[in-house]
Every structure is written in structure tokens, then in C-alpha cells.
N, C-alpha and C positions, 0 to 999 in steps of 0.2 A: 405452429408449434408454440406450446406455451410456454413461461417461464416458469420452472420449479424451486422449490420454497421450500423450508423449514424454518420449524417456531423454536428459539432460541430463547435462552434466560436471559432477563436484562440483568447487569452488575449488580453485584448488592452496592446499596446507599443506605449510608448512614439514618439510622429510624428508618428503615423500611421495612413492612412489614414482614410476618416468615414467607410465607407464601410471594414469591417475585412474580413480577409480570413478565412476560412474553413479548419479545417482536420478529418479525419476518426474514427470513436473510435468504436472498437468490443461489441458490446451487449452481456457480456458474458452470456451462455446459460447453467446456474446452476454452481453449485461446483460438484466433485468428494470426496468421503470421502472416507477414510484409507482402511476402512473396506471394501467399495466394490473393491478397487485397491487387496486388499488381497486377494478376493476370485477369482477374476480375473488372476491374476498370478497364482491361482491355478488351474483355470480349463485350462489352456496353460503349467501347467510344471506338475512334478511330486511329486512337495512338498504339504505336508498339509499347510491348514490356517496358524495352528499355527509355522509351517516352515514357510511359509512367513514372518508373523507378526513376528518373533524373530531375523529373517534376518536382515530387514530392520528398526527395532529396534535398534538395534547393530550397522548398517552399520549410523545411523544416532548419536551414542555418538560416534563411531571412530571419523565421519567427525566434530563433536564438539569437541575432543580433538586435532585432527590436526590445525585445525583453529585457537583455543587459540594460539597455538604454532606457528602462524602467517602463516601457510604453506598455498597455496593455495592443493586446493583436485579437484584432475579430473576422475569425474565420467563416465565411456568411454561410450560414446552412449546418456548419458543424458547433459554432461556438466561441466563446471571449475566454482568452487566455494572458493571466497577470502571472506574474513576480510578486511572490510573498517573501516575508524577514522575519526572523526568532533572533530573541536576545541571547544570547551565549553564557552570561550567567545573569543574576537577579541587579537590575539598574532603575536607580531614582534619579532624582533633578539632582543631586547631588554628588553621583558619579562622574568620577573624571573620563574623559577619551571614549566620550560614548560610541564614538561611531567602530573603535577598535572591538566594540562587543556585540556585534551584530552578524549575521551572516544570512545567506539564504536557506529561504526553509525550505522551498519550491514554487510547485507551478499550480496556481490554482485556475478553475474551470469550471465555468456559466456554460452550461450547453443553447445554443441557439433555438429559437420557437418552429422553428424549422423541425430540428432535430427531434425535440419533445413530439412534434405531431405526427415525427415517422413513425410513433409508438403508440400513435393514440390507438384505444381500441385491443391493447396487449392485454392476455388472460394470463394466469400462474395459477399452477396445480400443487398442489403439497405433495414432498416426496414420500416413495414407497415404503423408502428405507430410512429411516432417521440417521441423522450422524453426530450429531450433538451429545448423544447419552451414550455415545461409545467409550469402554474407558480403552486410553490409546495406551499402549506400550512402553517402555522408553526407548525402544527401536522405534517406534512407529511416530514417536515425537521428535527423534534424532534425521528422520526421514523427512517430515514438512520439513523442519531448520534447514538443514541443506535446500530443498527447494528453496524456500525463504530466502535466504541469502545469495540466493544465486544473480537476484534481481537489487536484492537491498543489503545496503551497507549498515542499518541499523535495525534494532527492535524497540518496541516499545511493551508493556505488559499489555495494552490493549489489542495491541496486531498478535501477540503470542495466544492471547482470549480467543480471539477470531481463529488464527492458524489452526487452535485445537479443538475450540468448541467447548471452550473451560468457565468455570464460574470463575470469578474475581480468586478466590479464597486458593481453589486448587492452583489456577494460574500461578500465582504468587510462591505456593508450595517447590513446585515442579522449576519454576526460574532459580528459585533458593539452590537446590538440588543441582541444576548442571554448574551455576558458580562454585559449589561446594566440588564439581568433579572437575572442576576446570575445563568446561568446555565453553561457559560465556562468562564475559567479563562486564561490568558497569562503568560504563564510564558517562556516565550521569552523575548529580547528584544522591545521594540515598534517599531522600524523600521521594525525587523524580529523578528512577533509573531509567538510563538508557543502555542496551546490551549490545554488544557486538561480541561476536566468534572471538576466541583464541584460537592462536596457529595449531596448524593440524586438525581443525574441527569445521563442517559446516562448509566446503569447498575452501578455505583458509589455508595457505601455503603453512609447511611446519615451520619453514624457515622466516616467515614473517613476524616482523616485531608488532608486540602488541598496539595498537593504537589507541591513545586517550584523548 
């Protein structure tokens, strides 16, 4: 089976011509869940479900406690796995209490030569149906957000790009738009927003106070 693909707009950049270029984006074809990874590893080894499921349990707080510890973890066959940091707001050699401005950003991920080769030889077909030139609704945008957050506590205007399949320009439009109704808040800088749900929006308790 192959991988399915659509040809998307790259962002407009500053001086770039009218005409934008194109790149690829996988149509991904479902999620996989825990559980069926679990019983799949079972009917290929000799462990129970619940031997799998306690395995890989386990093997997922070790690599949460090596990680704190700022170690990278390499998982042989699947890949190397580090602890990344963002600064919290704009710091020079001349800020005081730097370390008070720092937090984690996440988990970043080298896939193993292993991994790479279980795919050597993958074909991708362009889809039938375009999705990119659809114009969505604002049901039908208030519909991804909810997915979206279901998983993430933040937005960025690029993941919003991505979520809808927007150019830079409308992105930007349609984000204006739900702050103006109150359904997402910035609690970024205004240069560089970052959006989170207000309560009662987006799986967001009503009774939840906003967070900045």
C-alpha cells in the first residue's frame, strides 16, 4: 500500500514571487492505538498482552526518567530520543536569572537506520480528492480545533496552516476571527502568537480559568 500525498502551498515569504511553490504533505491514513500495537506484538512473540502492555509501560517511565536527567535515550531499531528547551521570553548575556526563563519545549526524535530501511522502497500516490483547496466552514474549522486540542495544549499559526490547509494570509485572517469571538486566546507575544482555547471552547472546561 502506498503512501497518499497532496501538493500544498508553501507560505508566502517575503519577496516571493506571485506564483508559490508546492510541497508534498502525506494524508495520513488513520492512527494506530496502544492497544492494537499490544496484541500485535503478541501474536509475533511469545509474551502475553499483558506482557507487552507492562514492557512497554515501564520501558516508557525509564525513558521519562533518563530524559529529566537530560540524557539522550536510544532506542535500537526504533531511534534517539532528547529533551529540548525554549526560552520563555527574549534573553541576552545580560538578562538576569536566566535559568528562571527557560522551560521544556519537548521531545525531539532521530529515527534509527534501522527504522529508515523498514521503508526503503515506499511508493506514494497523489490523492483523488484534493483537500487543501477546500474552503472549510467555520463549523468545519471549529471541528479540527476541537480534535487539535484534544491532544495539544497549544497552537501555533503554523499547526492552524497545516490543521486547515490555509495559506499564511487566510490563516492569519480566520485566527483574528475566533479571538475577536472569543474562542482562542494569545498568550504569546503579538509578534509571536501563541493560542490556546478559552473556557467552554475546543474541549475546554467553561469553568476553567483562562491560562497565560
Amino acid at each position: 500500500m502506498a503512501i497518499v500525498y497532496d501538493w500544498y502551498e508553501n507560505p508566502n515569504a517575503e519577496g516571493e514571487p506571485e506564483e508559490r511553490g508546492l510541497h508534498p504533505r502525506p494524508l495520513l491514513n488513520g492512527k494506530v492505538s496502544m492497544e492494537k500495537l499490544y496484541y500485535r506484538i503478541h501474536e509475533r512473540s511469545s509474551l502475553t498482552v499483558g506482557d507487552v502492555k507492562s514492557a512497554i509501560d515501564t520501558l516508557t517511565q525509564l525513558c521519562g526518567e533518563e530524559l529529566r536527567e537530560g540524557r539522550e535515550v536510544h532506542i535500537e531499531g526504533l531511534g534517539y530520543f532528547a529533551p529540548t528547551l525554549e526560552a520563555t521570553q527574549k534573553v541576552t548575556r545580560k538578562t538576569k536569572n536566566k535559568h528562571l526563563k527557560l522551560r521544556l519545549k519537548g521531545i525531539s526524535f532521530r529515527p534509527d537506520i534501522r527504522l529508515k530501511a523498514a521503508l526503503a522502497g515506499v511508493t506514494a500516490t497523489q490523492s483523488k480528492y484534493t483537500r487543501h483547496s477546500l474552503r472549510l466552514s467555520e463549523v468545519e474549522i471549529d471541528m479540527r480545533l476541537k480534535e487539535y486540542f484534544a491532544e495539544h495544549d497549544l497552537l501555533l499559526r503554523i499547526d492552524f496552516q497545516e490543521l486547515c490547509g490555509m495559506a499564511r494570509t487566510t490563516a492569519n485572517n480566520h485566527l483574528q476571527r475566533l479571538q475577536k469571538e472569543g474562542k482562542l486566546m494569545n498568550v504569546g507575544r503579538r509578534a509571536q502568537p501563541i493560542y490556546r482555547p478559552m473556557p467552554g471552547y475546543y474541549g475546554m472546561s467553561r469553568d476553567a480559568a483562562p491560562k497565560r
